[in-house]
C-alpha positions in Angstrom: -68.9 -94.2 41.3 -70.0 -91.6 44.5 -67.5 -89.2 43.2 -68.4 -89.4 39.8 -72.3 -88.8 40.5 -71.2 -85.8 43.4 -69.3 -84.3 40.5 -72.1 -84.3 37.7 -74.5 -83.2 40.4 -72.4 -80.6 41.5 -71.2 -79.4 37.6 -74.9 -79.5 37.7 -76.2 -77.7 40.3 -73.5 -74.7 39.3 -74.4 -74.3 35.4 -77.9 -72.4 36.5 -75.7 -69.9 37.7 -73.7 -69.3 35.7 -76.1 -69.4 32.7 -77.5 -66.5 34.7 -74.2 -64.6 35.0 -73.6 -65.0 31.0 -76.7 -65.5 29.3 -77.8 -62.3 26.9 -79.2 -61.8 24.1 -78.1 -60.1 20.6 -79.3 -56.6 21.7 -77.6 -53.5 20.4 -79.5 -51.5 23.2 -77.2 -53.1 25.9 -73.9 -52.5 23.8 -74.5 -48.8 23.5 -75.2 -48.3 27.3 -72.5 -50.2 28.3 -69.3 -48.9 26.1 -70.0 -45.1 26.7 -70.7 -45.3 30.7 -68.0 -48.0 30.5 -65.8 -44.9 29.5 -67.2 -42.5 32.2 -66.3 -45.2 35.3 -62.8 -46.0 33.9 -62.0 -42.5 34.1 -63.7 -41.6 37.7 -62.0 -45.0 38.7 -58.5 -43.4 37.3 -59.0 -40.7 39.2 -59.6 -41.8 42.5 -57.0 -44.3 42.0 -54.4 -42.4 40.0 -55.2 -38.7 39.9 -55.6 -39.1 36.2 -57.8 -36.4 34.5 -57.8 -34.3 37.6 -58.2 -36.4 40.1 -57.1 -36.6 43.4 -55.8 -40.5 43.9 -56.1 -43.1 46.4 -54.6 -41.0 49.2 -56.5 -37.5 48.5 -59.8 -39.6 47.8 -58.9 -41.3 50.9 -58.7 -38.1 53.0 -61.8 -36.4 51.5 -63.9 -39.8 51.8 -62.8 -40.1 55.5 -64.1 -36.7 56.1 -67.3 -37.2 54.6 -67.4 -39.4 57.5 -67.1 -42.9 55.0 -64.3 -44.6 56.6 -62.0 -46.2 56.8 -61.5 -43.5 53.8 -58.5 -45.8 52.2 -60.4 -49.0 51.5 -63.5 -46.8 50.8 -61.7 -45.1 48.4 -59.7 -48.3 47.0 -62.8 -50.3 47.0 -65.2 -47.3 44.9 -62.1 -46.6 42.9 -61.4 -50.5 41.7 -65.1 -51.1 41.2 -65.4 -48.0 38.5 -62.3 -48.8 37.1 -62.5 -52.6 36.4 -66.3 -52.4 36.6 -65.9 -49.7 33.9 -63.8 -52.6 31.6 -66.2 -55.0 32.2 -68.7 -53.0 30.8 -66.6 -52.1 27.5 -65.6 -56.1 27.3 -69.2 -57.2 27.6 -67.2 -59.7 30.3 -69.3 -60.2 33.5 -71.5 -57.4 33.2 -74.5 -58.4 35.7 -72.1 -58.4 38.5 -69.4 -55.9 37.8 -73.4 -53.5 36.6 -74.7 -54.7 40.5 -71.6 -53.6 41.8 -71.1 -50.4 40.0 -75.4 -49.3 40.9 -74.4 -50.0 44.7 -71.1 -47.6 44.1 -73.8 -45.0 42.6 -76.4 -45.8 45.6 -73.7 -45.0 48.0 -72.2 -42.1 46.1 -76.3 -40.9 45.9 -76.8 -40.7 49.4 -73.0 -40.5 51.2 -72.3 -37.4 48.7 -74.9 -36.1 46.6 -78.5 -36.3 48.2 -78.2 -33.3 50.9 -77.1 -30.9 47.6 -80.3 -31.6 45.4 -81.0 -33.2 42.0 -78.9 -30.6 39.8 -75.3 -31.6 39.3 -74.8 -27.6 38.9 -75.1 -27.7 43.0 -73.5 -31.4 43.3 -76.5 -32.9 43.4 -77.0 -36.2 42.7 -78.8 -36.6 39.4 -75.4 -37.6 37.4 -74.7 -40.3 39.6 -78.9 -41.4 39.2 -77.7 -41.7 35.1 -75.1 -43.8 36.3 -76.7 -46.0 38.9 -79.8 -46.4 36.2 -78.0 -47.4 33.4 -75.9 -50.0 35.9 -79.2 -50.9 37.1 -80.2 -52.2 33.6 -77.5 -53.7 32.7 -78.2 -56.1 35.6 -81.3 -57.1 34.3 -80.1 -57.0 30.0 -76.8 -58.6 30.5 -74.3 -57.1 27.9 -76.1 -57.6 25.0 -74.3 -58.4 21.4 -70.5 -58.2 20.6 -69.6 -59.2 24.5 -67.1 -61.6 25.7 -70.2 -62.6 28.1 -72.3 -63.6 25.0 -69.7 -65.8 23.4 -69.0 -67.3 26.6 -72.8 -68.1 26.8 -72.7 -70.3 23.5 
């Protein structure tokens, strides 16, 4: 009978959480934020990790984030690479978007002031006012959830 009770209070105890992950609402607002920048990090996530569209892979993202002084530079690079890439496809699934969105506004945060801040707002100097887009968009998709025709929404139900 204990184990019983310990498990419905424990199932309990969990569902608040997960109700927070999942829960959304049938907003279109959320779904068209979250495919097209869902695009953008798959693609800067290819590129750090595979040199696709002209980037430079793990290893030369490696090498240029250890000189930037962000080391070690390969898990820096492995872990900003994987979270825009499978961040990015969480985003387009509409699957776990609060926490892959928290992740991906902490990459931007980082990327803001590791990279970009010293150079300006202007992305025409480097500065940093692309990767503001990014973080703010992330940032609301914390607070939205994914909004309608997401994996997170039917899991929600």
């Amino acid at each position: 009978m204990n184990t019983a009770l310990n498990t419905t209070i424990n199932t309990t105890m969990k569902i608040p959480l997960l109700n927070s992950i999942f829960t959304t609402d049938e907003s279109l607002s959320s779904l068209i934020l979250r495919i097209p920048i869902g695009v953008i990090f798959i693609a800067h996530g290819g590129q750090k990790l595979f040199g696709l569209f002209g980037g430079y892979g793990l290893e030369g993202t490696a090498k240029w984030m250890a000189s930037i002084g962000l080391e070690p530079g390969y898990l820096m690079a492995l872990m900003a690479g994987s979270a825009e890439l499978f961040g990015g496809l969480a985003l387009i699934l509409g699957l776990l978007v609060r926490p892959a969105a928290l992740v991906l506004a902490v990459t931007m945060v980082v990327a803001i002031f590791s990279v970009h801040f010293s150079n300006g707002l202007f992305i025409s100097n480097k500065g940093y006012e692309f990767a503001l887009a990014l973080f703010a968009v992330s940032a609301a998709l914390v607070f939205s959830g994914a909004g309608r025709f997401s994996l997170d929404g039917i899991i929600s139900k």
